[in-house]
C-alpha positions as CSV (number, residue, x, y, z in Angstrom):
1,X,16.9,-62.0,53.2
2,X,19.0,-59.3,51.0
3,X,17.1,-57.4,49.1
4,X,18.2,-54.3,46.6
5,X,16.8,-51.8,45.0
6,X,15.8,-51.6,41.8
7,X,15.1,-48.8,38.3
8,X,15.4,-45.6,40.7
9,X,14.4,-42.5,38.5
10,X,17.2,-40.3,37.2
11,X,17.4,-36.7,37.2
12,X,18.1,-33.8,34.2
13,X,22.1,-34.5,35.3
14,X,21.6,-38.9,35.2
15,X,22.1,-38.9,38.9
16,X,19.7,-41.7,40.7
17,X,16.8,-40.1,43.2
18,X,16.9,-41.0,46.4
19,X,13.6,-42.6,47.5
20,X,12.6,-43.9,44.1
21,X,12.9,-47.2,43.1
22,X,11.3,-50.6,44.0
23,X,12.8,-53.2,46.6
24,X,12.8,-56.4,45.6
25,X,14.2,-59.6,47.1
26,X,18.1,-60.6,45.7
27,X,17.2,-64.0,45.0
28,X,13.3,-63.7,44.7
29,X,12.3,-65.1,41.4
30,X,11.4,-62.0,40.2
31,X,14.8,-60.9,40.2
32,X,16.1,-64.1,38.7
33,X,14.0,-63.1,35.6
34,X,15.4,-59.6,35.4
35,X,18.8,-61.0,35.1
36,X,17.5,-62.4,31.7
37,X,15.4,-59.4,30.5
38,X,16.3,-57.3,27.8
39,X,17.0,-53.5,28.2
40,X,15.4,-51.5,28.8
41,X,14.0,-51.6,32.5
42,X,11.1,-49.1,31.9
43,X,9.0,-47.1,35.1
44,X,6.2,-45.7,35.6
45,X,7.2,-43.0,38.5
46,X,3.1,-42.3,39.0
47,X,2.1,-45.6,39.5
48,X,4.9,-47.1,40.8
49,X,4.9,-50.0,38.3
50,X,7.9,-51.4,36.2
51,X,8.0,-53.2,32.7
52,X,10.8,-55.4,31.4
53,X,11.1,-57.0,28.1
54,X,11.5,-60.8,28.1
55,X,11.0,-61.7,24.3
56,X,11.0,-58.8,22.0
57,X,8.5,-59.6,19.0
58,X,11.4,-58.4,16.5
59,X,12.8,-61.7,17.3
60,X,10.2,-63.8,16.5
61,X,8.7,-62.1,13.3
62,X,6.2,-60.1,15.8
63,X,4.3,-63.6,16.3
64,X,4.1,-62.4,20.2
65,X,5.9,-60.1,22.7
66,X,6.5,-61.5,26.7
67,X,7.4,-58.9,29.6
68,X,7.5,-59.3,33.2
69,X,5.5,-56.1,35.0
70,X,6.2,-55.6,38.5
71,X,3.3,-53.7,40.5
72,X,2.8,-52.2,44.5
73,X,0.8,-53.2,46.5
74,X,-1.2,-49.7,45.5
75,X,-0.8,-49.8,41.9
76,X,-4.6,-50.0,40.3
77,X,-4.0,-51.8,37.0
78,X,-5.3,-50.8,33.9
79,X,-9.2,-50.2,32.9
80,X,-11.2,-52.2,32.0
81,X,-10.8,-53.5,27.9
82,X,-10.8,-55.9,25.9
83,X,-8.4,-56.5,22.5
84,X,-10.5,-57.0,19.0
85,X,-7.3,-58.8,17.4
86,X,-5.0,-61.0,20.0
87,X,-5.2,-62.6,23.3
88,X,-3.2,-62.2,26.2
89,X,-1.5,-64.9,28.7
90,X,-0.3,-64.1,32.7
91,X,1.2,-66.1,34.8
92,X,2.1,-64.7,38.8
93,X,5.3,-65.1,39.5
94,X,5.4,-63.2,43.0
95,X,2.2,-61.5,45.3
96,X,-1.2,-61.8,44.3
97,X,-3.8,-60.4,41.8
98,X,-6.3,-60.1,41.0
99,X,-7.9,-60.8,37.4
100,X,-11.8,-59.1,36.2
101,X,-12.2,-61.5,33.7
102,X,-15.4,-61.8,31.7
103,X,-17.1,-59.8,34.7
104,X,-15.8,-62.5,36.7
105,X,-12.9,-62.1,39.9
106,X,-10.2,-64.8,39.5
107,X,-7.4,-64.5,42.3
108,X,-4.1,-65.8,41.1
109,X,-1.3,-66.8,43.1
110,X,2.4,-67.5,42.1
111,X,2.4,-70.5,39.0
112,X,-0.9,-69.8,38.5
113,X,-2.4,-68.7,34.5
114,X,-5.1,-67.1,33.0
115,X,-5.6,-66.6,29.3
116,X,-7.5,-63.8,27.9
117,X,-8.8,-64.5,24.5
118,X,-9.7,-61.9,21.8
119,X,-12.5,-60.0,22.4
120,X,-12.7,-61.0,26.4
121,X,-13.4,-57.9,28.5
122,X,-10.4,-57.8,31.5
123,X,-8.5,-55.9,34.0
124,X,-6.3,-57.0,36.5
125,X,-4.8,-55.2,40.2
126,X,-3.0,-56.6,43.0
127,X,-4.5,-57.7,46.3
128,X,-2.9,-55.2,48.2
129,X,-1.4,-58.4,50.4
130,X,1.9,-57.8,49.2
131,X,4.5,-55.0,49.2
132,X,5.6,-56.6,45.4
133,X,3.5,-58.4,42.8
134,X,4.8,-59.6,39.3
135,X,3.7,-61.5,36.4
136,X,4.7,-62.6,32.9
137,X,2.6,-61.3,30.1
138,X,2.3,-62.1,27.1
139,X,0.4,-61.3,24.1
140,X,0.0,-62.9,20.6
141,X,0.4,-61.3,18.4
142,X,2.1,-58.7,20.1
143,X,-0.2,-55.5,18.9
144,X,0.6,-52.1,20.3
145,X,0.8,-53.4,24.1
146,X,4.4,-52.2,23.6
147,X,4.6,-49.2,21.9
148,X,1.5,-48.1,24.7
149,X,3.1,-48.7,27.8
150,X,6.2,-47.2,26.7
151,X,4.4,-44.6,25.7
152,X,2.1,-43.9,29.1
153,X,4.9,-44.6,30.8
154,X,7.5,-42.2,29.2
155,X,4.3,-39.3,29.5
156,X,4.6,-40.5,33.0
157,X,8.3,-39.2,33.8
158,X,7.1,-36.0,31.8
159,X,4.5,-35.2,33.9
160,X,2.1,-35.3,31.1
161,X,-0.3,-38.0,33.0
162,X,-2.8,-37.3,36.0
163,X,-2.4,-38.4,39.5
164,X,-3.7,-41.3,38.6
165,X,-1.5,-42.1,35.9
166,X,-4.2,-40.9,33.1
167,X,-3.6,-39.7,29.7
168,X,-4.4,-36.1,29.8
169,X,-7.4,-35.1,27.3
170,X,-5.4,-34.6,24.2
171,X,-3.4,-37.3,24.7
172,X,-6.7,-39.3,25.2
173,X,-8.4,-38.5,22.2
174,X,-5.1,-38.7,19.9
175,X,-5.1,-42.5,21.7
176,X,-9.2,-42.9,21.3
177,X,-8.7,-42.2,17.5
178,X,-5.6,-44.0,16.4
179,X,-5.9,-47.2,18.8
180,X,-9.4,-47.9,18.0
181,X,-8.3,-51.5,16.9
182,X,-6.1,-52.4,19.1
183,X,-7.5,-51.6,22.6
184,X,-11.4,-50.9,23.5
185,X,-11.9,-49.6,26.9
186,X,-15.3,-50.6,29.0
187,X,-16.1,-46.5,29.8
188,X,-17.4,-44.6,28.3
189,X,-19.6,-46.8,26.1
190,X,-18.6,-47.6,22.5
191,X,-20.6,-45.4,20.9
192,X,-19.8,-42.2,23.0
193,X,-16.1,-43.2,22.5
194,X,-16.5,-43.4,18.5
195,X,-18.2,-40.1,18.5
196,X,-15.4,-38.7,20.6
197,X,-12.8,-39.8,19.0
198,X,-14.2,-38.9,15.7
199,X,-15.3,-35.5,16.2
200,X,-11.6,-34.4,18.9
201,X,-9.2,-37.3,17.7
202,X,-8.2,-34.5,14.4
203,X,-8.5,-31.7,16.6
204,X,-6.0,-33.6,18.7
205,X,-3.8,-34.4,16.1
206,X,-3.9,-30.8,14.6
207,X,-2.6,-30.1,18.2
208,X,0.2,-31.9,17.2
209,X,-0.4,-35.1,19.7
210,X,-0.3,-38.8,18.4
211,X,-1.4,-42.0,20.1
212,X,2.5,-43.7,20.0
213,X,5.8,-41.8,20.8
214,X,8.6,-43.0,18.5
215,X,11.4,-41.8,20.8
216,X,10.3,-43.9,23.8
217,X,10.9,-46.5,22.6
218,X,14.4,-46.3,22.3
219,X,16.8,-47.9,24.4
220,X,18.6,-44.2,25.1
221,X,15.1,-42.6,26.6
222,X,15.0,-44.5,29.3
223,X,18.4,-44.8,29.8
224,X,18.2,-41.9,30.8
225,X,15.3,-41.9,32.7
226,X,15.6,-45.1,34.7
227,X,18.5,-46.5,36.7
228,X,19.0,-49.9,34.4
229,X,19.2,-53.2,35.7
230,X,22.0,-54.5,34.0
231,X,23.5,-58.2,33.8
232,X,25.8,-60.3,32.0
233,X,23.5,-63.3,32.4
234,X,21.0,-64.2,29.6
């Protein structure tokens, strides 16, 4: 089967890096919904993961937002959260993951759902079976999943993240304080992150950090940034 290679990082002069990037299969169905994704193709050079946007919520009067993320086979996922004010959808498209939902494990193979409701504790991480996972997310209404990940990402291709792909402290607490609403994370507890936030989200601010970086989510960060997928198909 061809394959090609896909969103290799640029350097300072816009020239791709050898060895980055994500192989994917020509005529996999992944691919196929690339061809109709909207620019940007964002990475995350840490993790290894990739986000493109399917349905912008701009388009629909912010009603929802859909993406297809593309993950290794050793990309973790996110931590464990839940979202006070809109539920989420997936649906596998290639590989296998796996969903906590609820405290519960849910494997999910390709055409197979799960919907997160409001307020429903979740993670989700590949098997590690496959060399490439993807799914279609999508969130309603579309919150600040966007504005986030391009965020974490772009911090990411800074080197402003950990080796894990972490926020660093500041970063943390300026996301702890402003994000309350939006996104509650499992660990610490509630309380302790209420407290936290309270007493180093100013500090943090004072330090000039925010929870949301305006300029990545332009179009002209990360085309700079990331080699773009581009097509004349939509």
């Amino acid at each position: 089967m061809n394959k090609i290679i896909i969103g290799k990082t640029l350097d300072a002069k816009g020239n791709p890096i050898e060895g980055s990037g994500i192989e994917l299969q020509a005529d996999g169905p992944t691919v196929q919904l690339l061809k109709k994704s909207m620019i940007p193709l964002i990475a995350n050079p840490i993790t290894g993961e990739y986000l493109a946007v399917l349905e912008n919520q701009d388009k629909n009067g912010d009603k929802y937002i859909k993406g297809l993320l593309i993950m290794p086979k050793t990309a973790s996922g996110p931590p464990e959260h839940y979202h006070p004010n809109y539920l989420e959808e997936f649906e596998v498209v290639e590989g296998e993951f796996i969903f906590l939902h609820k405290g519960k494990e849910i494997n999910l193979k390709p055409g197979e759902k799960i919907t997160v409701n409001a307020g429903e504790t979740h993670t989700f991480y590949t098997s590690g079976k496959y060399d490439i996972n993807s799914c279609i997310g999508v969130a309603k209404p579309s919150g600040q999943v966007k504005s986030v990940v391009f965020t974490l990402f772009g911090l990411a291709h800074e080197g402003k993240l950990s080796k894990k792909g972490e926020p660093q402290f500041w970063q943390a607490m300026a996301m702890a304080s402003e994000l309350g609403e939006d996104t509650v994370f499992m660990n610490p507890p509630l309380l302790i992150q209420k407290v936290i936030g309270a007493i180093f989200g100013p500090v943090a601010k004072w330090l000039g950090h925010c929870a949301i970086h305006p300029e990545k989510l332009e179009n002209s960060y990360w085309m700079n940034k990331v080699e773009q997928f581009i097509t004349t198909e939509k």
